[in-house]
N, C-alpha and C positions, 0 to 999 in steps of 0.2 A: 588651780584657781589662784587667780593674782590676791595678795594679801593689801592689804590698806598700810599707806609709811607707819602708823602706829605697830600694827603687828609684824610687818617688817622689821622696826626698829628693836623689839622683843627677841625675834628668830636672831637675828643679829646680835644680841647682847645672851643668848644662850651658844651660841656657834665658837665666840671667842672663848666662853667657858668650858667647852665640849662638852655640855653635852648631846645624847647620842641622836640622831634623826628623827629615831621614834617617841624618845622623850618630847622634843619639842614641837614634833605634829599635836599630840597629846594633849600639851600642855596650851599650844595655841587654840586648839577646840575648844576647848573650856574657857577661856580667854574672851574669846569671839563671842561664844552664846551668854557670857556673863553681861559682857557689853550689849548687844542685842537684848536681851531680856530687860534689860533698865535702858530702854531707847537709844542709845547710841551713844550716853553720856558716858566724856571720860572718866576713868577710875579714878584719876585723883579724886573726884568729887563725891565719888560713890563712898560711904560710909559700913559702919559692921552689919547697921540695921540691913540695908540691899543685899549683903553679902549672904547674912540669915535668909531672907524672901528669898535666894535666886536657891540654896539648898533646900528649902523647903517645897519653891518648886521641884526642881526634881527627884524627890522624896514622892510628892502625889499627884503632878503632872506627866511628868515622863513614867514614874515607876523606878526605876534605878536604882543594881543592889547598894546595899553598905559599901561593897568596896568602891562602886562607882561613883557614888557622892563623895566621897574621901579623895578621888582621884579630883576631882572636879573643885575642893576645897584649897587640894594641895598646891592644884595651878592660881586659884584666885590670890590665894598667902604668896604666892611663888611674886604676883605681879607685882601686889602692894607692897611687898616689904623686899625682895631683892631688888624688882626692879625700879619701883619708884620711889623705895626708900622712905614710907610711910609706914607708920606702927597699924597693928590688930590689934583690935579688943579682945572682951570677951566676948566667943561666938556660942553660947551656951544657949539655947533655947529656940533653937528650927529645928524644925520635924526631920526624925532621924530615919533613913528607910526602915523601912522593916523586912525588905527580900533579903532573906539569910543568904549566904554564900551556898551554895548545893554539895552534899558530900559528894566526898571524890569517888570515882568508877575503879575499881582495880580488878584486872585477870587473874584467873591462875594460870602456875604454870602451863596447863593443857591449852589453855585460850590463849596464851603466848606463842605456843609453838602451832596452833593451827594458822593464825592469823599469819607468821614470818612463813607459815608453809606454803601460802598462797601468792609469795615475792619470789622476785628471783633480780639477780643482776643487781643494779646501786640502788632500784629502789629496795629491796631485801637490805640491803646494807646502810641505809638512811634509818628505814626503821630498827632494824636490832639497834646502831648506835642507840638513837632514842632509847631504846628500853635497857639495855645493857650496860651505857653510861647515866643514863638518871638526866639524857641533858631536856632542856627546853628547846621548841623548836626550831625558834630564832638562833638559838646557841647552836644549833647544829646546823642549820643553811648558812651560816655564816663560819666558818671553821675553814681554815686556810690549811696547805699542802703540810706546813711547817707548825703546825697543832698537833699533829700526830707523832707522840714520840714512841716508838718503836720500841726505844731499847729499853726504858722504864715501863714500858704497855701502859700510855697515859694517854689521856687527851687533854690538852692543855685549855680552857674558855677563857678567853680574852675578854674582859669588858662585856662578862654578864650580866645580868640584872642588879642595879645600883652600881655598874661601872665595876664590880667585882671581878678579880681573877679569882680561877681555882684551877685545880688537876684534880681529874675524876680516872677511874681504874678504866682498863678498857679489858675488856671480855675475851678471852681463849682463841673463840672461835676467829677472832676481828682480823689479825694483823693480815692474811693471807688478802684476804678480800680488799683490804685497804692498801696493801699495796700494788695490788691491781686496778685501783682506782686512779693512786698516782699515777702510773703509767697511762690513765686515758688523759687526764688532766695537762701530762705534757703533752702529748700528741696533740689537745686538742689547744695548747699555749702555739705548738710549733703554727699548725694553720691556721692560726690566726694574726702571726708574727706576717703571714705573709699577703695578709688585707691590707690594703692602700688608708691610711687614717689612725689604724690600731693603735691606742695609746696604753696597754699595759690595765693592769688592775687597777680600782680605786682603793689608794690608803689613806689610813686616819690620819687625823691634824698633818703637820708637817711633814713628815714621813716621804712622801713623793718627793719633796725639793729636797729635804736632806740626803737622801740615798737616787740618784735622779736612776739609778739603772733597776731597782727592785721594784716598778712596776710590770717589768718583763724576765723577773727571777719566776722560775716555779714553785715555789716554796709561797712565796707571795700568793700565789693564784688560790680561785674558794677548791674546797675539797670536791663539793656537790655544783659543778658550772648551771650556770643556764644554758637554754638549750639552743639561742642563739644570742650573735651581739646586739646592741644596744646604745641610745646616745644618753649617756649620765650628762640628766638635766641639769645637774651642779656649774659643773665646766664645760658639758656640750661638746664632751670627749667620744670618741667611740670605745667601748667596753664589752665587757661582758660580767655581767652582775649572776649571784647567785641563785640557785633555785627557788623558787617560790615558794614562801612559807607554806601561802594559803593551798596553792596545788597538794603540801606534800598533806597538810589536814585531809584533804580529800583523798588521796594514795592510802593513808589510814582508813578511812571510813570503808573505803569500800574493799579494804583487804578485812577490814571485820566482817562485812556482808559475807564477802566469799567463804569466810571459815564459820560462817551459821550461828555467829557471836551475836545475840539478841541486845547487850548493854548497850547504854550509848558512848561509844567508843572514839578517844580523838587521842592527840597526839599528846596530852597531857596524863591519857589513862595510861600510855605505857611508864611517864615519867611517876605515877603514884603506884604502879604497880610494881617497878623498879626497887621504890623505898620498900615498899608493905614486904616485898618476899627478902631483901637483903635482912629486916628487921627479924619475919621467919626464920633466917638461916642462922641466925643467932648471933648476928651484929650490935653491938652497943647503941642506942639510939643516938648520944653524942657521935658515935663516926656516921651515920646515914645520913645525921644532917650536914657533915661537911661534903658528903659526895653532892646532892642535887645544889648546893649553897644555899641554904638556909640560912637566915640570917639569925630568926630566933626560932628552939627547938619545938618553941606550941608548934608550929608550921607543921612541923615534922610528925608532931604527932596526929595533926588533922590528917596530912596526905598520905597519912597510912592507920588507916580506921581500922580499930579492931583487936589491935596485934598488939600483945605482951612481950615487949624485949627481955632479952638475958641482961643481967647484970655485970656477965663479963663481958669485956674489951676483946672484939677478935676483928685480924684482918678481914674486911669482907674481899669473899671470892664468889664472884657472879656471875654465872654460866647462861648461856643462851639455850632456851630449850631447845632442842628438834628433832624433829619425829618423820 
């Protein structure tokens, strides 16, 4: 959808600042329906009172939980005060949602290990990471050849949620299956090396002009490919972009069908159910939160409902179930 030079001139003034694709889709939705909702007037003119009405709407128009007016708040402060350099009041007094956030779903081990029983090949291997490493899904369709550290049994996430790195443990069972993944990843780097156009991977910021040979490094290439090439509407390159989040949500769901798992089960329940049993195994709550990145440890104690940690500090060791 063509954007209007206004919201052009926004996506532009977040692209210099990196940040990431998904932030600034995000961030211009909110953007857009805030403008829209107060007739097309520009923000400069809009004041705190519009700011209150357009949260208020979607508080009792839309429905919208707590965390989604927050996101919706965070873009409106985002326009007026980074980008057009005008102060906020105070925004105390629009109607706050009231859709609580819904507790988290978590397996147990036995529902872990029927649902991986019902995978086989990289889809099998897509989901144990998820549940094995603690990652988010996005974090793991996005993982490059050279994330995977072997010798340490890490995986490295680049520029995850809030732009955060971290290193998460990687599971026993992984390194075999992961390096047989590499090897399809180059095979499938080599025929593509030999498509007429092929421009190599897409890297962040600069990275492509500074290093001009590392978008045809394999190390570079995603761990999880797509399943064919593609033209990155960016530069209107030919590529090949990584697996589809949304597909692998689906590859999830219906691996819980097959294993007779009645919860409603996505690729977030294997990352709380990750935390909940490492916290079982008698992990410190401070290290669980550093595995999924939590930033504060409340988080950590919602996505893992239930569970009385130990007081002692122990390495966590966390095994894939399978039966």
């Amino acid at each position: 959808m063509a954007r209007s030079p206004f919201l052009k001139s926004i996506e532009d003034f977040m692209h210099v600042r990196r940040y990431s694709r998904r932030t600034i889709g995000s961030c211009l939705y909110w953007i857009r329906l805030f403008i829209l909702f107060n007739d097309k007037q520009h923000p400069s003119t809009l004041g705190d009172q519009h700011i209150k009405r357009f949260l208020t709407f979607l508080a009792t128009e839309r429905q919208v939980s707590s965390g989604t007016q927050a996101l919706a708040l965070s873009a409106v402060v985002f326009l007026k005060v980074r980008f057009l350099g005008q102060t906020v009041g105070d925004l105390r007094g629009f109607n706050r949602s009231q859709r609580q956030r819904k507790l988290p779903v978590v397996l147990t081990h036995v529902e872990v290990g029927a649902l991986l029983a019902t995978l086989s090949g990289v889809h099998y291997l897509m989901v144990a990471l998820l549940y094995g490493s603690g990652l988010r899904r996005i974090e793991l369709v996005r993982l490059r050849v050279k994330d995977i550290d072997f010798d340490y049994r890490q995986v490295r996430v680049i520029s995850g949620k809030g732009g955060k790195h971290r290193a998460v443990t990687l599971a026993d069972e992984l390194p075999g299956p992961l390096r047989e993944q590499v090897s399809r990843v180059e095979a499938v780097l080599a025929s593509d090396r030999e498509v007429t156009g092929y421009a190599g991977v897409w890297l962040p910021d600069a990275l492509a002009r500074k290093y001009p040979s590392a978008p045809l490094d394999p190390g570079w290439h995603y761990l999880f490919p797509a399943s064919r090439l593609s033209i990155d509407p960016a530069s209107n390159c030919l590529r090949r972009h990584h697996f589809d989040e949304n597909n692998l949500n689906k590859l999830v769901r219906k691996a819980a069908r097959g294993a007779g798992i009645r919860k409603a089960v996505s690729c977030h329940t294997l990352r709380h159910s990750f935390a909940t049993h490492l916290l079982q195994s008698g992990a410190d709550i401070r290290t669980v939160q550093l595995q999924p990145g939590h930033s504060d440890v409340k988080t950590t104690e919602i996505t893992a409902p239930g569970v009385l940690p130990h007081a002692v500090l122990v390495r966590p060791v966390h095994r894939i179930p399978t039966y």
